[in-house]
RONU-717539 format. One record per residue (C-alpha): x, y, z; residue number from 1; residue in one letter. Coordinates in steps of 0.02 Angstrom, whole numbers, plus 50000, padded with zeros to 5 digits. Each point is the difference from the previous one (the first is absolute). Layout:
REM residues N
NODE     X     Y     Z  nr rest
NODE     X     Y     Z NUM    a
...
***
This chain:
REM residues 578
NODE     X     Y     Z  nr rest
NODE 49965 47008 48871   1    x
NODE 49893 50080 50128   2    x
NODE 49975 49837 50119   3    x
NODE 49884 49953 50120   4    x
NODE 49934 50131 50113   5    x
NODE 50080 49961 50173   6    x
NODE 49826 49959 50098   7    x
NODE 49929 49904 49850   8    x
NODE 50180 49888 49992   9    x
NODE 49965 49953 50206  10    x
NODE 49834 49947 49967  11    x
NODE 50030 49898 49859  12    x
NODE 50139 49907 50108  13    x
NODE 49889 49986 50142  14    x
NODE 49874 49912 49898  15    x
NODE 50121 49904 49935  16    x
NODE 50056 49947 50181  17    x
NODE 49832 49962 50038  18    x
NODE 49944 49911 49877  19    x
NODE 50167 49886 50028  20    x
NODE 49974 50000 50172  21    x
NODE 49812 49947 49965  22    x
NODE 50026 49896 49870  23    x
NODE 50143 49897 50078  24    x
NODE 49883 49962 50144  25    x
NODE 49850 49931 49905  26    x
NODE 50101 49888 49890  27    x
NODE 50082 49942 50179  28    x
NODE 49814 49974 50047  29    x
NODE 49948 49933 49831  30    x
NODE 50142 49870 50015  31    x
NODE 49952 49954 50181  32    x
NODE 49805 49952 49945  33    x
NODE 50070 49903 49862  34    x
NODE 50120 49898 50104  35    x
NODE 49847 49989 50125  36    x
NODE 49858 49991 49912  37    x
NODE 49897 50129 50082  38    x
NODE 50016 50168 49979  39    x
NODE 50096 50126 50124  40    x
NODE 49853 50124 50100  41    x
NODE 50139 50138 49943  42    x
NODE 49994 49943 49816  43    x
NODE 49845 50119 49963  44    x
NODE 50048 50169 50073  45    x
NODE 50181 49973 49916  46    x
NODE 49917 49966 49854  47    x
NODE 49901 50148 49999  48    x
NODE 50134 50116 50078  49    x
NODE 50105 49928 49842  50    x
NODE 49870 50071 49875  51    x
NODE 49990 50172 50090  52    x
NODE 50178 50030 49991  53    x
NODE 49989 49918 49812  54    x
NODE 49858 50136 49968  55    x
NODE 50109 50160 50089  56    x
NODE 50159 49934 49889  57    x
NODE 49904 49995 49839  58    x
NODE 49959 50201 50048  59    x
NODE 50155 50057 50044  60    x
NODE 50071 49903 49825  61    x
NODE 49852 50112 49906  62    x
NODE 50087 50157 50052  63    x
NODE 50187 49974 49970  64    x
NODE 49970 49988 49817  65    x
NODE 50153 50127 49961  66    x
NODE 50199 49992 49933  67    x
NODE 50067 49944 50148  68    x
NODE 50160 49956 50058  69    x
NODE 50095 49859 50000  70    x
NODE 49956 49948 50190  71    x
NODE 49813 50065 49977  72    x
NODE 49984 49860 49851  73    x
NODE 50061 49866 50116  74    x
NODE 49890 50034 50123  75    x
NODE 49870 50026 49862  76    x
NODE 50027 49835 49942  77    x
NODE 50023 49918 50164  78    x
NODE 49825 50070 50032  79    x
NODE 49920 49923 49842  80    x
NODE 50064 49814 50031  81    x
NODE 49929 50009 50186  82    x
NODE 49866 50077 49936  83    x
NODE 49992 49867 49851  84    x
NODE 50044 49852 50118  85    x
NODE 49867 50033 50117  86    x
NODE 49874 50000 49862  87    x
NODE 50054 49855 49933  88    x
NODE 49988 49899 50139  89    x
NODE 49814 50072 50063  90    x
NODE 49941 49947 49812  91    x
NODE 50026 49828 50045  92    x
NODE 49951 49983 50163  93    x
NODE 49826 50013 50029  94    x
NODE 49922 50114 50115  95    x
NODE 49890 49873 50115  96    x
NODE 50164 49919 50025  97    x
NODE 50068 50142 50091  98    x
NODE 49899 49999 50153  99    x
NODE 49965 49894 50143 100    x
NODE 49891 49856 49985 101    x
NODE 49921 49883 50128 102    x
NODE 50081 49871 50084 103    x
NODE 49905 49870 49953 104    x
NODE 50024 50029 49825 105    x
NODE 50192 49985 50031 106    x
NODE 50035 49840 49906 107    x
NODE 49916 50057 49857 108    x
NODE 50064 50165 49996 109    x
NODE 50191 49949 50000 110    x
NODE 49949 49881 49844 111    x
NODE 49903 50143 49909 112    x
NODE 50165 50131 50043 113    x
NODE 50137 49870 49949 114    x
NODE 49903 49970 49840 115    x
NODE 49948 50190 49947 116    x
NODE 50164 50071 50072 117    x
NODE 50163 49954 49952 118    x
NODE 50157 50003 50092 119    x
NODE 50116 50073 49851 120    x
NODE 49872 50149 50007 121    x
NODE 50033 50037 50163 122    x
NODE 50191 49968 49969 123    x
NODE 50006 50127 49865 124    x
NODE 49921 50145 50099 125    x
NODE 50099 49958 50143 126    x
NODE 50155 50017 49882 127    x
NODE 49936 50159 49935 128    x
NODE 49978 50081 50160 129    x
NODE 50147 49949 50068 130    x
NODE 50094 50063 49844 131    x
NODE 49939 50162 50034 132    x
NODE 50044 49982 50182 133    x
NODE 50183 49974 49934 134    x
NODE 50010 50136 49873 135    x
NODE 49940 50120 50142 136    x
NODE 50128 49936 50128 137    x
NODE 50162 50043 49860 138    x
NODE 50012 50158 49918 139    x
NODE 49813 50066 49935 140    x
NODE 49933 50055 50176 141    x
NODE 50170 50094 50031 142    x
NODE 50020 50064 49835 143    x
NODE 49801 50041 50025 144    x
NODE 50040 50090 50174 145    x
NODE 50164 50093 49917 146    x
NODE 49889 50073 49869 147    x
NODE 49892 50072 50118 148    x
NODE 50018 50210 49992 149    x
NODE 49949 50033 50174 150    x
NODE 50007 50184 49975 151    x
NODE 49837 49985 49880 152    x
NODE 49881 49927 50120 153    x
NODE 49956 50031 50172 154    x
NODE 50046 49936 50150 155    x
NODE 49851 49941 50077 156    x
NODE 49937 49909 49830 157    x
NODE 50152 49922 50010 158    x
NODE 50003 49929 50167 159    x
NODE 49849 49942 49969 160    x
NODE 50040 49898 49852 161    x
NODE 50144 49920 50088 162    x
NODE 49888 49949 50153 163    x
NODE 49876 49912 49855 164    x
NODE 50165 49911 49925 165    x
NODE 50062 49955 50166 166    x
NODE 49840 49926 50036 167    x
NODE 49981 49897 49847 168    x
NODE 50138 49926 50041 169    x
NODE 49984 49846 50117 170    x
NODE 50087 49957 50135 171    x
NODE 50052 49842 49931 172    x
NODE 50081 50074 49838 173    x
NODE 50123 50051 50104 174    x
NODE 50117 50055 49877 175    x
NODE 49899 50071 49894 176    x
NODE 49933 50085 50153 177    x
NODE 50164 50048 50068 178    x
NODE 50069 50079 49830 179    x
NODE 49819 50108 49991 180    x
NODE 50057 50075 50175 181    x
NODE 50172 50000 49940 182    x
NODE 49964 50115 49866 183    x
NODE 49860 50079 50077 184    x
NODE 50119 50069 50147 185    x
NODE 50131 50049 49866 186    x
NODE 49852 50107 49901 187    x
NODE 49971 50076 50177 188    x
NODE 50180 50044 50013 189    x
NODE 49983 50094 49848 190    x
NODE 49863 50094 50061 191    x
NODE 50085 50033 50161 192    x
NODE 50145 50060 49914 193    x
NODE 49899 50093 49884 194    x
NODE 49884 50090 50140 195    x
NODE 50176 50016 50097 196    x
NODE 50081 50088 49831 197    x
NODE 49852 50101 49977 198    x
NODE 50001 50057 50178 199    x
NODE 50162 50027 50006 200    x
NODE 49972 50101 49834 201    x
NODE 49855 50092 50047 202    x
NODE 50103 50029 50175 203    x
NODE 50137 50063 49897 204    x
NODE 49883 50125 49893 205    x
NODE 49882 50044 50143 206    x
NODE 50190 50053 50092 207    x
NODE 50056 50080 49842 208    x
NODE 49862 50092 49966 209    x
NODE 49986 50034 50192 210    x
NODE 50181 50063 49988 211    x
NODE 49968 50096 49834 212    x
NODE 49817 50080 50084 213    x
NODE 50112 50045 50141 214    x
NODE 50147 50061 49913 215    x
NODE 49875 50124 49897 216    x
NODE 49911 50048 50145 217    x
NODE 50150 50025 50092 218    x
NODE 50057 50100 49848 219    x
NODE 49847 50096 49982 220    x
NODE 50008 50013 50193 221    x
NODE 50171 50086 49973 222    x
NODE 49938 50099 49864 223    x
NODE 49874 50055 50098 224    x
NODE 50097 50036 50139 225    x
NODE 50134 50114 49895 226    x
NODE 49866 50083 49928 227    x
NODE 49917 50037 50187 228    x
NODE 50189 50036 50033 229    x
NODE 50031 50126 49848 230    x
NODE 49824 50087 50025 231    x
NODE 50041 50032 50184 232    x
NODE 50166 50048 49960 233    x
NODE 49904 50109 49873 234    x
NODE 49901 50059 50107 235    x
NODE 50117 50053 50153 236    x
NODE 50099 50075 49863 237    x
NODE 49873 50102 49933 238    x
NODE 49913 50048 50166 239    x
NODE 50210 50038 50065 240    x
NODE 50031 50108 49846 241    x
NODE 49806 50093 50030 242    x
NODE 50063 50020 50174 243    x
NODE 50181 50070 49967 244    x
NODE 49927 50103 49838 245    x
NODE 49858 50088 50126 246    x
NODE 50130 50022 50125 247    x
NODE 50114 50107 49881 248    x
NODE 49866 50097 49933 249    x
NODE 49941 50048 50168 250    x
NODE 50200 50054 50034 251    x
NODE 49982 50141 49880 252    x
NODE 49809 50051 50036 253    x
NODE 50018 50136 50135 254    x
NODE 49804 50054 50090 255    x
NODE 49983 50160 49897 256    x
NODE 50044 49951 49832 257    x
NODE 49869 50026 49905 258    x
NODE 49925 50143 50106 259    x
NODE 50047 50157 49903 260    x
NODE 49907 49937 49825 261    x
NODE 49850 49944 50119 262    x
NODE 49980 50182 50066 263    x
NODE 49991 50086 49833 264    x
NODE 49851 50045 49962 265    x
NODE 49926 49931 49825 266    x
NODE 49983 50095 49835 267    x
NODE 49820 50103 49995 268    x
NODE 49897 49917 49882 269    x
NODE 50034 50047 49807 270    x
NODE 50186 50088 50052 271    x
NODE 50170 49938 49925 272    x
NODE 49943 49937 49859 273    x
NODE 50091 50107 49885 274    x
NODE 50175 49904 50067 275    x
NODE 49927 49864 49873 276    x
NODE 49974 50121 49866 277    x
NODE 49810 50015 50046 278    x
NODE 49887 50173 50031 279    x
NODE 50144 50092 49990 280    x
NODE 50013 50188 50056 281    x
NODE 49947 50085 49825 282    x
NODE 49844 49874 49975 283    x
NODE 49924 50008 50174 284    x
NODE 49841 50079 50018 285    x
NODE 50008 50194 50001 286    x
NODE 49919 50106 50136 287    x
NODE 49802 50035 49970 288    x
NODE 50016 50176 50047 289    x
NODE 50122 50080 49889 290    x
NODE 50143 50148 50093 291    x
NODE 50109 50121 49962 292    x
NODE 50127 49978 49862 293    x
NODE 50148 49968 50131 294    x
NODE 49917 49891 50101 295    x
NODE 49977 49874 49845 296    x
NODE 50153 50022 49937 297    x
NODE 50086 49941 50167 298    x
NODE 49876 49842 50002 299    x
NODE 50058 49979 49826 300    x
NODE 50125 49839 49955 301    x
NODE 50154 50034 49891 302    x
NODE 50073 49863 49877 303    x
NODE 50144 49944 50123 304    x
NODE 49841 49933 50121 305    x
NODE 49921 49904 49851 306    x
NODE 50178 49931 49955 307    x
NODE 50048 49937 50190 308    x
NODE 49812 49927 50017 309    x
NODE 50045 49853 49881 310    x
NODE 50176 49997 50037 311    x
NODE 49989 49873 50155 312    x
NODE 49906 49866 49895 313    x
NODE 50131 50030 49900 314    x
NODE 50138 49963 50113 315    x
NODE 49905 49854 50060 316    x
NODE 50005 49909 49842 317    x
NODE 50177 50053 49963 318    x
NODE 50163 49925 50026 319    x
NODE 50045 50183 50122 320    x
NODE 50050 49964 50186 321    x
NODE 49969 50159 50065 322    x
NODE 49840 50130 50033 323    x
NODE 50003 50126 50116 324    x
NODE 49817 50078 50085 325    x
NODE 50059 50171 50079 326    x
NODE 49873 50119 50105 327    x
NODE 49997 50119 50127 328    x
NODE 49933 49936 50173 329    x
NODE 49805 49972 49982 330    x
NODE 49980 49955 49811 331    x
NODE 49950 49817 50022 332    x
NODE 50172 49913 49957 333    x
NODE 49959 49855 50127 334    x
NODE 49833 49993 49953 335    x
NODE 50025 49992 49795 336    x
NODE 50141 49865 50055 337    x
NODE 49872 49897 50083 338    x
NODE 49886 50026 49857 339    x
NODE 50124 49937 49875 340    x
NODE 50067 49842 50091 341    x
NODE 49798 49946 50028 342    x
NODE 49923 50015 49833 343    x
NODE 50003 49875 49867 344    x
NODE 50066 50123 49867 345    x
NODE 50174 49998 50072 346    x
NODE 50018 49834 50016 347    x
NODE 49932 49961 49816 348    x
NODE 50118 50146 49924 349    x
NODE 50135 49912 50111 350    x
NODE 49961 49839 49912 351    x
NODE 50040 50070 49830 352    x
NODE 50188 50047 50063 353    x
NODE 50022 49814 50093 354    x
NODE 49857 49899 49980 355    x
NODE 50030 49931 50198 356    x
NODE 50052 50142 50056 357    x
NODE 49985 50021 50198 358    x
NODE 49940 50177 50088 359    x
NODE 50095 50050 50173 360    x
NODE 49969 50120 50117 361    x
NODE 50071 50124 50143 362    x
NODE 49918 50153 50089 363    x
NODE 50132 50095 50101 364    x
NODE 49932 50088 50147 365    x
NODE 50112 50121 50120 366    x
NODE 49849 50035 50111 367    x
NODE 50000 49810 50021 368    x
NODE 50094 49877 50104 369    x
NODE 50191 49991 49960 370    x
NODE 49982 49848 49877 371    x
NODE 49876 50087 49885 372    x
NODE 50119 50141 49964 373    x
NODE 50166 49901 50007 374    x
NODE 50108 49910 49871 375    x
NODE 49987 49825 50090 376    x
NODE 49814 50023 50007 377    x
NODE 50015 50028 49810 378    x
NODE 50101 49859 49970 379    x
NODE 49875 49878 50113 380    x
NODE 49846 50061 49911 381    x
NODE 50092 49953 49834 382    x
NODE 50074 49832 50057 383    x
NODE 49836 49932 50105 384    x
NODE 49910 50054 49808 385    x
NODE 50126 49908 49889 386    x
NODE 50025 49849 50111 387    x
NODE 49766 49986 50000 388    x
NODE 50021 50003 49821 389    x
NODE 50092 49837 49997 390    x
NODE 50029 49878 50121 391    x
NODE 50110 49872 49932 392    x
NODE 50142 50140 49981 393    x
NODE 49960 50063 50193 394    x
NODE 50029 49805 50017 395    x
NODE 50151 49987 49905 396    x
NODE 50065 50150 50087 397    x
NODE 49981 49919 50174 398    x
NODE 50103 49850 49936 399    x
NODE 50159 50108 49941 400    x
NODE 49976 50081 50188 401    x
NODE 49928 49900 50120 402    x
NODE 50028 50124 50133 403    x
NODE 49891 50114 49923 404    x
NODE 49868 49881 50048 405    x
NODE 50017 50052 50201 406    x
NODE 49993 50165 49964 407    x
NODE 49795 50070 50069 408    x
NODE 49993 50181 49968 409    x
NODE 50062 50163 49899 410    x
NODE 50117 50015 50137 411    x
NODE 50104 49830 49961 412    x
NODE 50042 50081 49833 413    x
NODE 50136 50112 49950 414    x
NODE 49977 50079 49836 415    x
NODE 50117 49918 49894 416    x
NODE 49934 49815 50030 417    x
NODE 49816 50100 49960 418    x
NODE 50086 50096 49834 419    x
NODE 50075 49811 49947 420    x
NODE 49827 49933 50014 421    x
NODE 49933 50136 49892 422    x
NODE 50158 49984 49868 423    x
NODE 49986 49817 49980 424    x
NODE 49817 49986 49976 425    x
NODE 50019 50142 49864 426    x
NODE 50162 49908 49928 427    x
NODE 49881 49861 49947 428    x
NODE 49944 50007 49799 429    x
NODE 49822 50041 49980 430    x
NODE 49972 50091 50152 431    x
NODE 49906 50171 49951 432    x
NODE 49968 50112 50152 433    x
NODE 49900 50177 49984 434    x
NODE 50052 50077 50165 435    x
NODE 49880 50162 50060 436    x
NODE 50067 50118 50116 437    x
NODE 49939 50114 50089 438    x
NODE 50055 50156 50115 439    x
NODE 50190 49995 49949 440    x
NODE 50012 50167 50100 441    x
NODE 49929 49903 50160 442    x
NODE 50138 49901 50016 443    x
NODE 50100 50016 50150 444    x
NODE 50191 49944 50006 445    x
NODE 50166 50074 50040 446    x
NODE 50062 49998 49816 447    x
NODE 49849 50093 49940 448    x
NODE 49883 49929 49866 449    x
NODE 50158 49980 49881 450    x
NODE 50040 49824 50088 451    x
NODE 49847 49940 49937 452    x
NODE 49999 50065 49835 453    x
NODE 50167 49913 49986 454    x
NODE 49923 49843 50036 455    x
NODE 49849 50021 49888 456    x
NODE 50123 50056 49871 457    x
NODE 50109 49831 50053 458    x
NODE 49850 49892 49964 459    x
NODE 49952 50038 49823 460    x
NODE 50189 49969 49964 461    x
NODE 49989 49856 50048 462    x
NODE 49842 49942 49903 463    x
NODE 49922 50080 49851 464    x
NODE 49837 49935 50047 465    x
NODE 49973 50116 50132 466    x
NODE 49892 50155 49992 467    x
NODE 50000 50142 50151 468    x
NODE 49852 50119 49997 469    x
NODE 50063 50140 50146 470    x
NODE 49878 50150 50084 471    x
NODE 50068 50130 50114 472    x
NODE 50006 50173 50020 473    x
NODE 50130 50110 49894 474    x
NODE 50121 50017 50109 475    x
NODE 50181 50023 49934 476    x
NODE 50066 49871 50058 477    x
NODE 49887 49887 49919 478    x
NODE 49978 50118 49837 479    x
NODE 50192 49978 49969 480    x
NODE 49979 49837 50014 481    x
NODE 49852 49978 49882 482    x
NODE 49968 50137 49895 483    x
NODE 50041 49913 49827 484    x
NODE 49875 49856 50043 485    x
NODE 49820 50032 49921 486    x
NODE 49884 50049 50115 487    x
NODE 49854 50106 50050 488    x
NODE 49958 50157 50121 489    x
NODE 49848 49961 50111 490    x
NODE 49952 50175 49998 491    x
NODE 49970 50042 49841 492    x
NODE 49889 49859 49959 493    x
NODE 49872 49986 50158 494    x
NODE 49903 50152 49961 495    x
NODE 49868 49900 49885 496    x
NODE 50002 49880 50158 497    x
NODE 49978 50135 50118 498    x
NODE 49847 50076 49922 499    x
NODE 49928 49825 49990 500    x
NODE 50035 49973 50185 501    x
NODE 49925 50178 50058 502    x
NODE 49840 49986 49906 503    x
NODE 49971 49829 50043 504    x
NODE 50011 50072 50187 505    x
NODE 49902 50144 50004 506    x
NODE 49883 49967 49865 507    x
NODE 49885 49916 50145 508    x
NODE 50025 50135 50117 509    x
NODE 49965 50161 49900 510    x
NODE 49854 49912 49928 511    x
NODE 49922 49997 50164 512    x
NODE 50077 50176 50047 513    x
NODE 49875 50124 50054 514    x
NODE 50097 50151 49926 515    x
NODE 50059 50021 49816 516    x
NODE 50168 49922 49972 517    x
NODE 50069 49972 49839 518    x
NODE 50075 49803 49980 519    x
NODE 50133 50055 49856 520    x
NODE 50042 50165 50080 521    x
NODE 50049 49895 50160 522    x
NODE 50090 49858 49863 523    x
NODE 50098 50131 49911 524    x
NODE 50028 50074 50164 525    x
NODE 50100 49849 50083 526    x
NODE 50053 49947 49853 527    x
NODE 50100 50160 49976 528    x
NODE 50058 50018 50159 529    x
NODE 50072 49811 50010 530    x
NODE 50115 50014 49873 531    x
NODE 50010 49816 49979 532    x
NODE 50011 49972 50192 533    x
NODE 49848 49847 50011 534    x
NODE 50041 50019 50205 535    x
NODE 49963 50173 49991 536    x
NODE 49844 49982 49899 537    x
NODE 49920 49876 50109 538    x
NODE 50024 50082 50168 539    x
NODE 49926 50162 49942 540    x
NODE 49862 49928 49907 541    x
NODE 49971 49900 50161 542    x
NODE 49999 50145 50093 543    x
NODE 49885 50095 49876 544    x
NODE 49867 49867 50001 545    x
NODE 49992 49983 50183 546    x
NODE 49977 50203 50001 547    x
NODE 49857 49964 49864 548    x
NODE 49929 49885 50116 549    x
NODE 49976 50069 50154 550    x
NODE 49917 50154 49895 551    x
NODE 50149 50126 49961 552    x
NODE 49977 50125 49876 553    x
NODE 50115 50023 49866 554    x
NODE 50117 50103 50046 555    x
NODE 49998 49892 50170 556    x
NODE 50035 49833 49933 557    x
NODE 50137 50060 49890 558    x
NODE 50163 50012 50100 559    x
NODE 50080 50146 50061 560    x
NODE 50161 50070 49921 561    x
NODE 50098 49963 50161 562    x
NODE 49963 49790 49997 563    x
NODE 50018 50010 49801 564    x
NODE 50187 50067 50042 565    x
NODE 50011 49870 50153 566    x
NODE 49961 49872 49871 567    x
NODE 50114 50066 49863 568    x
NODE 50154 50022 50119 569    x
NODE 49972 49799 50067 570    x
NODE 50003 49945 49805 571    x
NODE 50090 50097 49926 572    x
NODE 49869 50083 49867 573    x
NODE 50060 50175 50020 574    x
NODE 49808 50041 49970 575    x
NODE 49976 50163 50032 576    x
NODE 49826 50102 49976 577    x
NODE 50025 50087 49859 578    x
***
């Protein structure tokens, strides 16, 4: 059973009191005008104060129609037989007897009231009333108060219906009175302890979520703070290992490195092709003016130039380490070097030997400062390239040595650390390297140029992924050395070039000559004479068009006998006018 809500129970009891309290009093004063006759001044507003509470009773009864329990029906029923006393007892007593009459009318009045009202009436509600009074002081208002569920209603209604019950209560019940505040102060208690349990518990929650909110932020506070920790940590470790990486790379770079391959001139436009199998010698464009037999035949191209023309793509692709680019002093070796390792062909016939393959470079120079001609300069150039390519192994090279890290220039070096550097970054798998050489013959060391073929011999034993591509003059030394590697002779392929070159230059200035020269005449001319010498070709065709334009005749602007010899003796061409 559900019961009576707690509010509704407290007002039913205080009606109850009331009407007790109420009722009680105006059968007191009921019982006083009968003993005296004359009715009490009080007698009325009791009377009517009676029917009020009677009235408020009879409502509260209408809504605590439910199952109720046990303690509910008492009071249920104790609320009934007040009710039904009260009723009773205001049926048979008139109305006009209830209030105050004149005093002259006294005698007459207590006559009337004796015979109208009788005593046993006023007996019975008396007993009825005071039968409540009694089951109210024993167990049903405690049993009424237990049942309370303070936690359902609020405080403040509550308080307020104990001030209404409190008041109902008179003064004079003092029992009844003093078991109301009895039980009133123990329902208080409850709440106390309830607010006091609930503050403590919301105290306790409020501190463990405080503790929990604190222990996560100081957790995320933590996190945070290792992560700001690791990223600076990162971060000085990164910008350390940038620092120590640019310092080593700066320990092998010495001022004129890269001078030599900045000075060579590059390729004249439409030249070298033919060392990618393109306008080769035998398909070039022939001369417009046709000349004697011999002539021809000496611009002519025999098989062996058609067969070495393809032969470098070849070796590009393939799994060969070795090519070889001979010529005498003058044919454009540097210059078809610097051509090769800049144009995309090379690197995508590279890519079809290793697809990552990596291109290196060197240009030895004697005429230059002692680095660019000497072995340590070599191996600098070589280890500063390598260690670019990949920093994390320049990194991991610093951590085997850490005194490698001090060192600040070529000078800290000796040449086995720099030859170790260069051996383990080639020991790695996976590491292709196409190394271009060029001037062999230029360099400059006590154990001749067979030292360094040694150690260009020593690294493509050690790795099979490394390809050499070499260009020097013939010299012995360096033929012994390299004869049975393929290769190709400068000189007998740069003719086509040559004639390219020379008509490209004087084709301007004998178009604006004011005497007769013949352009081809002058082409086959220098062409002849050159014999593959590019050098030698471009100084006298300089020379010529400078004679063309300041106005020489023909026989002026072509060079005497005694500079073609002066020529011929500094390049070896053995040209002789013939």
């Amino acid at each position: 059973m559900s019961g009576l809500e707690p509010l509704a129970a407290l007002g039913l009891v205080c009606n109850i009191v009331q009407l007790v309290e109420v009722g009680l009093k105006t059968a007191t004063l009921c019982k006083n005008a009968y003993r005296a006759g004359e009715p009490d001044p009080e007698l009325s507003v009791y009377a009517q104060n009676l029917a009020e509470t009677a009235s408020s009773l009879t409502q509260s009864l209408e809504v605590s129609q439910q199952p109720l329990k046990i303690d509910d029906s008492r009071l249920l029923i104790l609320a009934r037989n007040c009710r039904d006393a009260e009723a009773e007892w205001r049926k048979k007593t008139p109305a006009r007897f209830l209030s105050q009459q004149q005093p002259r009318k006294r005698d007459r009045f207590g006559a009337v009231f004796r015979g109208i009202i009788k005593k046993p009436e006023i007996d019975r509600l008396e007993s009825q009333l005071q039968k409540a009074k009694d089951s109210l002081e024993t167990d049903l208002l405690v049993g009424i108060f237990k049942s309370l569920d303070v936690s359902k209603v609020q405080a403040n209604d509550l308080q307020d219906k104990f001030q209404d019950l409190l008041q109902s209560s008179s003064a004079s019940q003092t029992k009844l009175h003093e078991l109301i505040q009895r039980q009133v102060a123990l329902v208080n208690m409850q709440i106390s302890d309830r607010v006091g349990l609930a503050e403590a518990s919301t105290k306790a929650h409020v501190t463990t979520e405080l503790a929990s909110q604190l222990s996560r932020l100081k957790s995320h506070a933590d996190q945070g703070k290792d992560t700001i920790l690791t990223e600076a940590e990162a971060r000085e470790k990164s910008r350390a290992e940038n620092e120590a990486y640019e310092r080593l790379l700066r320990s092998f770079r010495y001022q004129d490195m890269s001078h030599r391959k900045n000075e060579i001139h590059r390729r004249h436009e439409s030249t070298f092709n033919w060392i990618f199998g393109e306008n080769t010698p035998d398909t070039d464009q022939a001369p417009s003016k046709p000349e004697p037999g011999s002539l021809l035949k000496n611009l002519s191209s025999s098989s062996n130039e058609q067969r070495v023309c393809g032969g470098f793509v070849r070796w590009l692709k393939s799994p060969d380490s070795r090519y070889w680019i001979s010529g005498r002093p003058g044919t454009g070796k540097s210059v078809l070097i610097k051509f090769i390792i800049s144009d995309e062909r090379t690197v995508d016939s590279l890519q079809q030997w290793q697809p990552n393959a990596q291109i290196l470079t060197h240009f030895f120079w004697k005429v230059g400062s002692p680095m660019q001609s000497s072995f340590k300069g070599f191996l600098c150039s070589l280890v500063y390239q390598l260690l670019s390519l990949d920093k994390e192994h320049a990194i991991g090279c610093l951590q085997q040595d850490p005194n490698w890290s001090r060192k600040t220039a070529p000078g800290d070096w000796d040449n086995e650390d720099l030859q170790f550097l260069i051996s383990s970054y080639l020991g790695r798998p996976a590491q292709p390297i196409c190394l271009f050489v060029d001037g062999l013959d230029e360099f400059m060391d006590d154990d001749g140029v067979r030292k360094l073929v040694d150690f260009l011999d020593s690294l493509q034993m050690s790795s099979s992924l490394v390809k050499i591509c070499m260009s020097s003059r013939p010299e012995r030394a360096i033929r012994t050395r390299l004869s049975r590697d393929p290769d190709l002779k400068m000189q007998d392929l740069t003719r086509v070039d040559i004639q390219r070159y020379v008509r490209a230059i004087l084709k301007k200035e004998t178009a604006l000559a004011t005497s007769s020269i013949c352009l081809e005449d002058l082409v086959i001319h220098i062409t002849l004479r050159a014999k593959g010498v590019f050098l030698w070709a471009v100084l006298v065709t300089r020379s010529i068009a400078r004679g063309i334009s300041n106005g020489d005749s023909k026989d002026q602007s072509l060079p005497p006998t005694t500079n073609l010899g002066t020529y011929d003796i500094y390049f070896g061409t053995d040209v002789g006018v013939k």
